[in-house]
C-alpha positions, -999 to +999 in steps of 0.1 A: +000+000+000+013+038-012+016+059+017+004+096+005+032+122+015+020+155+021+042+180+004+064+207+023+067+214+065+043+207+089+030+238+092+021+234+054+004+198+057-014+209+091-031+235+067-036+213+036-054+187+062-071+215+076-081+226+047-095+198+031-116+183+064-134+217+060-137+216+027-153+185+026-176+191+057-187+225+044-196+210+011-216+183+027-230+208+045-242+228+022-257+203-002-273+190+027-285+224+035-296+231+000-317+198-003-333+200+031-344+238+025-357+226-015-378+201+007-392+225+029-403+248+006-421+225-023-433+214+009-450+241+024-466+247-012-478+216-015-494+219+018-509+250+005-520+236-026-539+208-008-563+231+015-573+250-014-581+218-031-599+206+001-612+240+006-627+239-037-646+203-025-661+218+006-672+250-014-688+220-044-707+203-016-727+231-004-737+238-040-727+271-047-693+262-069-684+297-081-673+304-122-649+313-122-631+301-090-616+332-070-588+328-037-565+350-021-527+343-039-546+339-071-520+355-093-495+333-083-517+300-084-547+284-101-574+260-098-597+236-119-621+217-109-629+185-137-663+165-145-654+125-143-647+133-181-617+151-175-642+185-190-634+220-171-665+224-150-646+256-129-614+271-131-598+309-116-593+333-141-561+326-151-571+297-169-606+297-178-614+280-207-584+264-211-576+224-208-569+207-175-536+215-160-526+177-157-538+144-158-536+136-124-572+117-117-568+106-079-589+079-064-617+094-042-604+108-011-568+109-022-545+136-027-516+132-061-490+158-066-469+162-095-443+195-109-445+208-139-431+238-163-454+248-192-489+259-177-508+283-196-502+310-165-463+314-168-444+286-193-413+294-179-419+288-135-424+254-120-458+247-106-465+222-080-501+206-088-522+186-060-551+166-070-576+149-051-609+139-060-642+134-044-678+125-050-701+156-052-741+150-058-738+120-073-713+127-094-672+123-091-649+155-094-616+160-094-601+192-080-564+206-093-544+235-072-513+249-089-487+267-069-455+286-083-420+276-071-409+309-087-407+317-047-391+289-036-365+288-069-353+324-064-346+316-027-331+284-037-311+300-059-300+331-038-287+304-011-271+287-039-253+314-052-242+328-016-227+291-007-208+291-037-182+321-028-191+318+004-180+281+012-145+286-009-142+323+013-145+302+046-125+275+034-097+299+026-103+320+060-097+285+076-064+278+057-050+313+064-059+304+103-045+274+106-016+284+086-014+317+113-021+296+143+005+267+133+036+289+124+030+306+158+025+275+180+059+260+159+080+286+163+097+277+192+105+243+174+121+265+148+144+285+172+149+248+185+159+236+153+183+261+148+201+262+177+205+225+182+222+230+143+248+248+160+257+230+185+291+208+181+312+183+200+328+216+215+297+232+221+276+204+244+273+233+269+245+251+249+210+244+252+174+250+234+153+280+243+127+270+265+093+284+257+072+292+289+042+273+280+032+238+292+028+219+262+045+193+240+067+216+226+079+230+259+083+189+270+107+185+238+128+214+244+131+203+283+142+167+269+167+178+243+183+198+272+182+168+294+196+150+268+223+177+260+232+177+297+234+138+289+258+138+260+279+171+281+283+149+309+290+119+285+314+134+269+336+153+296+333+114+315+351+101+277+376+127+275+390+120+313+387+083+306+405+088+273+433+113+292+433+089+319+438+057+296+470+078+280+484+082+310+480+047+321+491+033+293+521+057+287+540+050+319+546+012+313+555+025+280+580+051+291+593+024+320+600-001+293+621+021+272+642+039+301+650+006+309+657-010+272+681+022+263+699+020+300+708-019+287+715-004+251+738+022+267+754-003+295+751-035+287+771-052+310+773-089+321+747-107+306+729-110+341+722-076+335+705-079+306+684-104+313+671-082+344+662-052+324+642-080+301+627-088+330+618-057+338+605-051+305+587-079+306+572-069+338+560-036+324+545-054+290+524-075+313+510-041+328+501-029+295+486-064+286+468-061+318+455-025+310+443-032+274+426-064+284+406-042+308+399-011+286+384-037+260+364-058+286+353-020+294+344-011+265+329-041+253+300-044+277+267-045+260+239-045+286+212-062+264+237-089+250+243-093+292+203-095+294+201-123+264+224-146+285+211-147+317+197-177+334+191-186+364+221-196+380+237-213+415+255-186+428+271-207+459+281-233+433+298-204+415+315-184+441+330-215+458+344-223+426+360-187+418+371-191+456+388-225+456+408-206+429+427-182+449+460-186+455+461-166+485+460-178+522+432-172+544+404-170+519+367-181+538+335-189+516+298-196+534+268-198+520+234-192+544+210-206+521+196-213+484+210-189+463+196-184+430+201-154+403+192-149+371+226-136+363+253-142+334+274-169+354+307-158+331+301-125+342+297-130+378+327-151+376+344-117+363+328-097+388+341-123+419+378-123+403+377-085+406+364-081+445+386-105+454+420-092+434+407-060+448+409-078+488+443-094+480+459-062+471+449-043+502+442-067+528+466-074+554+459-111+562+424-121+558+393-120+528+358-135+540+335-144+509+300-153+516+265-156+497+231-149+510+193-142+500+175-113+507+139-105+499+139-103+462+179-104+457+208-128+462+237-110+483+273-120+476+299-101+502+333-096+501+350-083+529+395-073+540+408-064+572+428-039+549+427+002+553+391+004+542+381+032+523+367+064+535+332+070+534+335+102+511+352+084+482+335+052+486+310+064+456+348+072+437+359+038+437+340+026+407+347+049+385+378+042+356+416+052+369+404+061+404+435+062+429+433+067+463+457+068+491+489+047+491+482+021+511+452+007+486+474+012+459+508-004+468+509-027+437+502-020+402+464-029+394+449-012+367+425+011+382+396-006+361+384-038+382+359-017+406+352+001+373+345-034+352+319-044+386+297-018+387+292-014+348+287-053+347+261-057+380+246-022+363+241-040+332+223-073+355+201-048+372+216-053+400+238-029+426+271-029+442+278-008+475+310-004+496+307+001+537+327-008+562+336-041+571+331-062+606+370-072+596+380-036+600+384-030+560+364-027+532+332-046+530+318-049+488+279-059+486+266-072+452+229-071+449+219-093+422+179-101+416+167-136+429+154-162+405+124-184+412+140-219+398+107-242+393+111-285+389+120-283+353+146-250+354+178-257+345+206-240+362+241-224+350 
């Protein structure tokens, strides 16, 4: 099927629509109003020409049938009364003499009508004619009444002739209206249009005018300036995380080369040389590190995350990622069934994280355990480490955040906290950090609780 494009803006089309819904209504209209009126009026005649007719047989019956016939409206009328013959017995002036006006013969009692041009009284006008016919002595009349439409055709035609400039003048008044009306009630999408044309990558800090209304238009320009704010913040959040990256990336870069041109420069026993490998090689496995991270980053796609999820054994899965760790003094418990609907290779990522996070800053000890709340399944990580004060707790997650020295002794990437909360985000779920019972940090992941029925499989 052919859609049907409307030419030019909206303004345009709103007045073309416009337009033609009044067109059409006002041409219905006045057809209608044209035929109703033509109705009424041969109506009213007819209803005219019948009491004169009934008004001629009364008159017969008493026996004194003037002739020739006279009435009030004569000049505009006539009447004829006819023998069962069909022969003029009485007629007005008009038409004395003359033949009967139609051959309309009624059956006794009833009333026919018929219009006709052509009667001897004006050839040229429309007559409306009523018969009806009745038995009078003894003998069966007929009784014709002719009216003129010349009334009812001139006002016909009058309202004829005003509806046709008058419909096309309202029609047009409508158009210019809407037209009017539309421009003003779009011109704040205009100003919108043109500022949001202007704006660039370096210009984010703009926004739309806001008109002072409380329609649609003033809802759009609101949500294009939330949405501006959006992309601002979006984009000053890229270029730190791109700065940031840089500068991540360029000091393993810059440590591998100092120490590659020192070994150029003084190469010394060959125990030397392999050492400043080594350390080159250390500094290579940071960058490997980092670029692993800044593509598992980057490559985190909410709604493939929400195509794999499925209900999955959390304590099944933690004790694994637990049993793991190289690291001494790692606990795991479990205080009941714990069931998520969860992307068990993400989770898997997420645990690997906390619990690299609790090795680097702990001083001897990492609890790990998995519970059920209401509607969620909690997993807990807590270190008898520094902790983290409450004030940057919120900082934590976000890419390249350092803190104090003593949470970042080693040489982590400043992306695992980062990779958590983007992936439980993605799972609907949440990931706070308070203090720990152990004296460190304590890391809650929220994650929403699956109801697993007989037949549900399990990850």
């Amino acid at each position: 099927m052919t859609r049907v494009r409307l030419p030019g803006s909206v303004r345009n089309q709103t007045t073309v629509v416009a337009a033609g819904v009044v067109s059409v209504a006002l041409i219905l209209a006045a057809f209608g109003l044209v035929g109703l009126l033509r109705h009424r009026l041969i109506d009213a005649e007819r209803v005219a020409a019948r009491v004169r007719a009934d008004d001629v047989v009364a008159l017969a019956r008493t026996g004194t049938l003037p002739n020739p016939l006279s009435f009030p409206g004569e000049d505009s009328g006539a009447t004829q009364v006819l023998d069962a013959k069909g022969k003029v017995i009485a007629a007005t002036e008009n038409i004395e003499d003359d033949s009967p006006l139609s051959t309309l013969r009624p059956d006794v009692g009833d009333h026919e009508s018929v219009i006709m041009t052509g009667l001897p009284m004006e050839e040229d006008d429309r007559y409306l004619i009523v018969a009806t016919t009745a038995v009078v002595g003894g003998k069966r009349v007929t009784v014709q009444a002719a009216a003129s439409l010349e009334s009812a055709d001139d006002t016909l035609a009058t309202l004829t002739r005003t509806l046709l400039w008058g419909v096309p003048a309202l029609i047009l008044l409508v158009a210019a209206t809407t037209r009017l009306l539309v421009g003003l009630a779009l011109r704040p999408v205009g100003a919108i249009t043109d500022e949001v044309a202007d704006i660039t990558q370096a210009d984010l800090h703009r926004r739309v005018p806001e008109p002072g209304s409380s329609d649609e238009i003033a809802r759009l320009a609101i949500t294009m300036n939330e949405m501006l704010a959006r992309l601002e913040a979006s984009s000053a959040r890229q270029q730190r995380f791109v700065a940031d990256a840089s500068h991540e990336m360029r000091s393993p870069l810059a440590s591998s080369r100092a120490v590659l041109e020192v070994a150029a420069l003084h190469p010394g026993s060959v125990d030397n040389l392999l050492a400043a490998i080594g350390d080159s090689l250390i500094d290579h496995q940071r960058l490997e590190t980092l670029v692993a991270d800044l593509l598992t980053l980057a490559r985190l796609d909410g709604s493939e995350t929400h195509k794999r999820r499925v209900p999955t054994d959390l304590e099944a899965l933690t004790r694994t990622v637990v049993d793991r760790r190289v690291e001494p003094d790692v606990t795991f418990a479990c205080t009941g069934p714990a069931i998520a609907l969860v992307d068990g290779a993400q989770i898997d990522r997420v645990l690997t994280n906390l619990l690299d996070n609790a090795a680097r800053h702990r001083r001897s000890r990492t609890d790990v355990t998995v519970g059920r709340g209401d509607t969620t399944v909690d997993i807990t990580v807590d270190d008898d480490g520094p902790g983290v004060p409450e004030p940057e707790r919120n900082r934590v997650f976000e890419p390249f955040t350092r803190l104090d020295a003593a949470r970042t002794a080693d040489q982590g990437t400043g992306l695992g906290l980062a990779i958590v909360a983007e992936i439980v985000g993605d799972l609907d779920g949440k990931v706070r950090l308070v203090d720990s019972p152990l004296g460190g940090a304590r890391f809650v992941v929220s994650l929403p609780s699956a109801v697993v029925g007989p037949d549900a499989g399990m990850a």
